[in-house]
N, C-alpha and C positions, 0 to 999 in steps of 0.2 A: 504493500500500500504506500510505504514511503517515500518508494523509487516512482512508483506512476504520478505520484504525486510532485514529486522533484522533477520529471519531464512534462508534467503539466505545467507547470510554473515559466519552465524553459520557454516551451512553446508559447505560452500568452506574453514572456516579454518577447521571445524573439519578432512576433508579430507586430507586440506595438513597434519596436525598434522598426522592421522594418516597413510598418505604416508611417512613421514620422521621417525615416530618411529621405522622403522626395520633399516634405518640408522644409527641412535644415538645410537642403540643398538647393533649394530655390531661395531661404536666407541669404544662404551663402552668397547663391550670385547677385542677388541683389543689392548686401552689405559691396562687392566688388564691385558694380559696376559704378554704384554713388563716389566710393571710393577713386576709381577710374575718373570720372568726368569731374571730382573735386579735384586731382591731382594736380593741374596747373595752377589751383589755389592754395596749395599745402602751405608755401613758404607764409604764404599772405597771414591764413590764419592762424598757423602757428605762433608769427611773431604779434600779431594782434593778441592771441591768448596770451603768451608771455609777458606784458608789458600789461596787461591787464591784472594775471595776478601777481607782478613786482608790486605795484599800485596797490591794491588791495591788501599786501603783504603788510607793504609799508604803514599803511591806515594803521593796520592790527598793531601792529608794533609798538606806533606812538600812543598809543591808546592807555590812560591812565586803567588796568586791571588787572584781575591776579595772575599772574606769572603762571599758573600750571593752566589757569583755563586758556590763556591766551596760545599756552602751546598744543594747546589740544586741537584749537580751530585753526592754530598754522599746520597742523599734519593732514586737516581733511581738506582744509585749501590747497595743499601743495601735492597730496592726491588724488584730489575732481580737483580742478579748479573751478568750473560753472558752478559744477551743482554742489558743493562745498563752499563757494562764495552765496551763493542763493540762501542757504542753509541758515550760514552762517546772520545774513542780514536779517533772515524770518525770525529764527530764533537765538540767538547769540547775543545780538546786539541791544542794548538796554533802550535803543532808542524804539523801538518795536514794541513794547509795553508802552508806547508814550501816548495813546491814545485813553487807554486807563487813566496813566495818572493824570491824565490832563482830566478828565471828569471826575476823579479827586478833589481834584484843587478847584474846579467849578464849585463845586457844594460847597466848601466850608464856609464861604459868608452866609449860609441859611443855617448855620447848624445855632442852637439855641444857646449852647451850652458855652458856657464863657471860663476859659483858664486863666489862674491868678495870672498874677503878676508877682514874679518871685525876686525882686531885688531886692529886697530886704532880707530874706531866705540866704541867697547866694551870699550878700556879706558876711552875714551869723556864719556860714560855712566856711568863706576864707579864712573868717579871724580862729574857727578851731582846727582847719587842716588844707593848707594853701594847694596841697598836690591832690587830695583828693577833690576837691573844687573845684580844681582846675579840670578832673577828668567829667565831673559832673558836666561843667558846663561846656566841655566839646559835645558831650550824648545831647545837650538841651540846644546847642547851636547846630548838631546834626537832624534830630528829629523835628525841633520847634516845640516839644511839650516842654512843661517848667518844672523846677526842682521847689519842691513842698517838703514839708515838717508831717513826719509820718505820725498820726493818729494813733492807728494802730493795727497790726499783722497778723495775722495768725501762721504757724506751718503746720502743713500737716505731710506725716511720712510715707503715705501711703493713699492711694485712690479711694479706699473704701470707705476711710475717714473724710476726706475732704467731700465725696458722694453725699453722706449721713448729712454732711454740716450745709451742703446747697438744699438739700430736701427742706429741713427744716426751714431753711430762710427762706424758700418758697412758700412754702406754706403758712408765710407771716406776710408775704406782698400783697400790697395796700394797692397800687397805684399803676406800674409795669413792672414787666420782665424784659430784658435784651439778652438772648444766647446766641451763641457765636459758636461755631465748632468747624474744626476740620473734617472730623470723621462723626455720622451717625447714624447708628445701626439699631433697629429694632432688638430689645432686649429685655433682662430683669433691664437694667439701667432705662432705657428708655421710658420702657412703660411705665416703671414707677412715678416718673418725671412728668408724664403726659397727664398720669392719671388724675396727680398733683393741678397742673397745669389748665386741664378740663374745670377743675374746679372755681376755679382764680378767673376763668373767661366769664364763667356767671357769676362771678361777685364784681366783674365788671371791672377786672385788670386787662391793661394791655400788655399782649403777649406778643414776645417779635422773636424769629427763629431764625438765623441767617445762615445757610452753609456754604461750603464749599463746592462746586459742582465734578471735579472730580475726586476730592481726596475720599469723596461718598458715591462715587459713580454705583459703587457695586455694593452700596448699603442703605441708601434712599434714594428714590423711584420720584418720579413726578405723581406718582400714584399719592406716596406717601407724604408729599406735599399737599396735594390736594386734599386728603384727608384731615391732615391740620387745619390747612384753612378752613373747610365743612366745622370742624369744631371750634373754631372765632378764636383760632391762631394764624395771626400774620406770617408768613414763611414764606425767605424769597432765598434763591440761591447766587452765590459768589463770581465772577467772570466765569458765563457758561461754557460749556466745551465745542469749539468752534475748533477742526482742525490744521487750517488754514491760518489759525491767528498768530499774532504778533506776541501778546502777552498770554501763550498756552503754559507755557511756565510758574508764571506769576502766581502760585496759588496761595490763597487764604491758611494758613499754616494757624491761623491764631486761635485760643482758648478764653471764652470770653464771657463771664454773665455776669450781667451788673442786676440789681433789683432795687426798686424805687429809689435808686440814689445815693441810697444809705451803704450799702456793702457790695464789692464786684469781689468774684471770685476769678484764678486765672492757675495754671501748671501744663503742666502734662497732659492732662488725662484728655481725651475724647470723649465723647457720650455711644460707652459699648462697651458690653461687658469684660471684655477681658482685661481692661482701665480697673476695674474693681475685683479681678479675682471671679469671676463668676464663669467665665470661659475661657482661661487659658490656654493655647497652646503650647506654651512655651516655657514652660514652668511658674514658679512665682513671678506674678505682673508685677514689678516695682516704678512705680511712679510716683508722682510728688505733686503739691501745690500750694495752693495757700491764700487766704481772704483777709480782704484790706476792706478800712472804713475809714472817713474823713474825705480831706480835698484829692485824695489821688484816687478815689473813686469817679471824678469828674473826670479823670484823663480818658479812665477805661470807658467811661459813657460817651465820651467825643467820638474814639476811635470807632465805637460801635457805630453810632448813628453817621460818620463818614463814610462807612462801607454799606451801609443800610442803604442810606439815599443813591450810592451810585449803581446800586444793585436791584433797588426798587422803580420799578414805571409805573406802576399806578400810582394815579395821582393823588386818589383817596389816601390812601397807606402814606404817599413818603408826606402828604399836609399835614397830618396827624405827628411828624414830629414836632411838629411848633407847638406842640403839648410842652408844661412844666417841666423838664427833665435833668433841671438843674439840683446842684449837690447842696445842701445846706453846707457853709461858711464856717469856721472853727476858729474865727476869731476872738472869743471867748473862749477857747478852753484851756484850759491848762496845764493838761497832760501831754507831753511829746514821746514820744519812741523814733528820735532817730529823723534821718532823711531819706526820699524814695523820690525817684523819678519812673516814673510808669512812663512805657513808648513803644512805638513800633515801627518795626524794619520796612523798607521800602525797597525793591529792586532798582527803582528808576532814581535812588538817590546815585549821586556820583561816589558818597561814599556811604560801604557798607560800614553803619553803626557798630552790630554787636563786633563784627571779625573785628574792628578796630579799638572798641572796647574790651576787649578782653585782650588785644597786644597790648594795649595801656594798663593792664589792670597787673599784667605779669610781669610788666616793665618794672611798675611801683612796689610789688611785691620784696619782701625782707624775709619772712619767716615761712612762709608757705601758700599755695596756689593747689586749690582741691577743684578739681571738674567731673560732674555726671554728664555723660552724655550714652546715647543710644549706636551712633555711629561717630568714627573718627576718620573723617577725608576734609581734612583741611587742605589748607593754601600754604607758598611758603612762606611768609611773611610768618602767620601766626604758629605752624611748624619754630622758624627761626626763634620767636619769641617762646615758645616752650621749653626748646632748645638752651638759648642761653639764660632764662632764671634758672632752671635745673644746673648748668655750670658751675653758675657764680655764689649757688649753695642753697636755693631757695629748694625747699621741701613740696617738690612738682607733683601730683596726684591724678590720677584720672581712672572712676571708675566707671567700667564697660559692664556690656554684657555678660553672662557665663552661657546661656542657650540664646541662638540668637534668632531673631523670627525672619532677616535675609540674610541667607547663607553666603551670597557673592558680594552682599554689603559689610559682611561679617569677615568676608576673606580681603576683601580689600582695608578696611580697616585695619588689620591684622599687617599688612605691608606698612603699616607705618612705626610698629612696634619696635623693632632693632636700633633707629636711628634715634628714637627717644630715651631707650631702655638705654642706649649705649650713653646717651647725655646724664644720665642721671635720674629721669623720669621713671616711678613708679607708678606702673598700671594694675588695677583690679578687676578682678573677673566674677562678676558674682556669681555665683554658684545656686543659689537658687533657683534661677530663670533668667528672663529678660528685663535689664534697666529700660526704662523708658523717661526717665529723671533728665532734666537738663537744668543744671545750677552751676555757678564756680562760688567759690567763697577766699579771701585774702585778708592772712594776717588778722583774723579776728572779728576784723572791724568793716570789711565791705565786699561786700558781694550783690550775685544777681540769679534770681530765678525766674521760669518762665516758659517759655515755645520753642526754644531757638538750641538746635542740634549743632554739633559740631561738625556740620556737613556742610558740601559746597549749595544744596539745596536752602539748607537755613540759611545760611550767611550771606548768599547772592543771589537769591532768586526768590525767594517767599516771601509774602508779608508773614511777618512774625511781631511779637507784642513780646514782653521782658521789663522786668522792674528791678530796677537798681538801687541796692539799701546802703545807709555807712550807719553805722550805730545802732542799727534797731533788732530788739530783743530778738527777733524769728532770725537771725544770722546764729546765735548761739542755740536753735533748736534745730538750725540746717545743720552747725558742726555734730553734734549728737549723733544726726542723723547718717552723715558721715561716716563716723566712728563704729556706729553699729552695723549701715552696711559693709565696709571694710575687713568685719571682724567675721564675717561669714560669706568673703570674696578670695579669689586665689588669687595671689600674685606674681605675675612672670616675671620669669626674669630671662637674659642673655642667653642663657642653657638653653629656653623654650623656644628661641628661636633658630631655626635652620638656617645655616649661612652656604649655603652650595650657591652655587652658579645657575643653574637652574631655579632657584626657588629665589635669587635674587632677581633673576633676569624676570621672572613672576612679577614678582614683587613692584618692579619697574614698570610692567607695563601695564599691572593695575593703576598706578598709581598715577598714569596717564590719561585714563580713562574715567578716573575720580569724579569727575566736573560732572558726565551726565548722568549720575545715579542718585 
């Protein structure tokens, strides 16, 4: 049976083989004869292409950007040159998003919401720490949001807790809701949230649900939009999926619920169960976040109703922001915890904020520089900057995953280990499952949590959201946090890594290819 079987096989390819040979060979002469009747044009267009991608090359070159993407788009340019230049200008180029941001920057003069004025803030900061100031107000002269006197923080170390504490303050909203999310997937989490939700439309909250439209392609439906709205939840999605666009990159990365004003929540997590432990794949889900109240609750209400109105067309929906939405004033009070800059990333800034925040933060660093992140493909600059505080004696940290949920984001990652480990940087591997935590923390006294991966996706291509603390009490429950995932993480060292030729030559050419993952 095997054998007839194996000459069956034989036979049905040999036939298609030889059904498609008069094809291939009418390619063929056709690909010849084009070729033939261009031939007195060969030199023409050759040197026209050549001089077109010198030109093109050169563009890239001078181009203020990160040094590994740049060389990424000179290997496909200098390999197609057309369709590697074409490429390159659809998606590559930050001026291609600029239709987005430009309806951005249309809304803000309708947004309700008014941000202090923090001059008075900024001095009180110089006079107790002239460097960290100084980094403050490069983040507030890159994003435009202002540095405020933190109220107060809470952290929490894990999704399930920060889950429990949004439930709750839903179920106290008086007035609105604004949720933001990258990913959301019907679930325990979900439902619980709608159920909650459902309830709050007939007490006559406004409810606003804004996603991304692909980081949810394959977790919420227009169905499942529709159905919210049927239940007098407003729900619009994020720059649609258009595959021809300019800004298909650009996606909504951010974590986001603010509720009547008073308290926004913002981390890690996504709204889907495996954020809480409830469907993991991948062993323990560790993630992170953490809720703020006072005037840096205004920032997060800006950003939301920013991306709301350029997301929203109906006209009923985006009028309806000119509702109250403003944050009560803390002029009166007299409790401080510290300072926060709440912000978010922009692709079509010229410079990217966090990447350049956190070269700054490692720069300033004395005693130690802690990072979670879920993936590690950085640039070289901040590479560099890792680099030499682990040198010069700063106690470098970074912990990763131990199971990871992309295996070739996990192997690419993993090509950056040798040349950090060999600097002096200790990496952690948790062991439990998968980090999904993105935080750094320095020297004690300031740090930042929030959306933003240690990937080229966060750092240059996402809108991403991230708050920046110096003094305030949630930095000393992020070190905790720290410490105790550290303490049930493995750490590699120099041994773990393979130094062959082969596995560097790997290594190499992942790390070339970094930029588009």
């Amino acid at each position: 049976m095997i054998k007839i079987k194996k000459t069956s096989v034989k036979k049905i390819v040999g036939s298609r083989i030889v059904a498609a040979l008069p094809v291939v060979i009418l390619q063929a002469l056709i690909i010849f004869a084009i070729a033939n009747w261009l031939a007195p044009f060969a030199t023409f267009f050759y040197t026209l292409l050549s001089i077109f991608s010198a030109l093109f090359i050169l563009f890239l070159i001078s181009k203020r950007d990160e040094g590994a993407y740049k060389m990424l788009w000179l290997l496909v340019i200098l390999t197609a040159p057309l369709p590697g230049a074409f490429m390159y200008l659809l998606y590559g180029n930050k001026r291609t998003g600029k239709g987005l941001e430009q309806r951005l920057k249309s809304i803000k003069n309708s947004i309700p919401v008014v941000l202090n004025d923090d001059k008075e803030v900024i001095m009180q900061l110089e006079q107790e720490n002239k460097r960290v100031a100084q980094t403050f107000s490069y983040v507030k002269k890159m994003t435009h949001f202002p540095i405020l006197k933190n109220e107060s923080a809470t952290y929490y170390p894990i999704g399930e807790q920060l889950f429990e504490q949004m439930i709750a303050a839903l179920k106290d909203a008086k007035r609105y809701v604004f949720i933001e999310y990258f990913i959301i997937q019907e679930g325990v989490l979900w439902n619980t949230m709608i159920s909650v939700l459902e309830q709050k439309v007939q007490e006559g909250v406004d409810i606003r649900v804004l996603y991304d439209d692909i980081g949810s392609i394959g977790t919420f439906s227009a169905k499942n939009r529709k159905s919210l709205i049927k239940k007098g939840i407003k729900c619009e999605k994020f720059n649609p999926l258009i595959v021809l666009s300019g800004a298909l990159n650009h996606r909504d990365h951010r974590k986001i619920m603010v509720i009547d004003g008073m308290i926004a929540f913002s981390g890690g997590i996504n709204l889907a169960d495996e954020y809480i432990n409830v469907d993991s794949q991948f062993g323990h889900w560790k993630d992170i976040g953490f809720q703020i109240t006072g005037d840096a609750v205004r920032s997060y209400a800006y950003m939301f109703i920013e991306f709301w109105n350029v997301s929203s067309f109906d006209p009923i929906s985006k009028a309806l922001v000119g509702l109250d939405y403003d944050v009560p004033r803390m002029e009166h009070a007299t409790v401080f915890d510290g300072y926060v800059l709440p912000y978010y990333d922009s692709p079509n800034r010229q410079e990217a904020a966090s990447n350049n925040l956190y070269i700054d933060l490692l720069s300033q660093s004395t005693d130690y520089a802690w990072f979670y992140t879920p993936y590690l493909l950085i640039g070289d600059n901040l590479l560099d900057a890792f680099i030499r505080a682990a040198q010069r004696g700063v106690d470098v940290r970074i912990i990763m995953p131990g199971i990871p949920d992309k295996k070739i984001v996990y192997r690419m990652s993993r090509s950056y280990y040798g040349e950090l480990l060999e600097a002096g940087v200790r990496i952690f591997e948790y062991t439990p499952g998968f980090v999904h935590a993105k935080a750094c923390l320095v020297d004690d006294c300031i740090g930042s949590t929030g959306t933003v991966n240690l990937d080229y996706r966060s750092l240059f291509l996402h809108y991403e959201c991230n708050a920046l603390f110096y003094k305030a009490s949630l930095l000393k429950d992020l070190k905790r946090d720290f410490e105790a995932s550290m303490e049930v993480s493995r750490e590699r060292t120099l041994a773990d890594e393979k130094n062959g030729l082969v596995h560097n030559l790997i290594n190499n050419i992942l790390r070339i290819f970094a930029p588009l993952v």
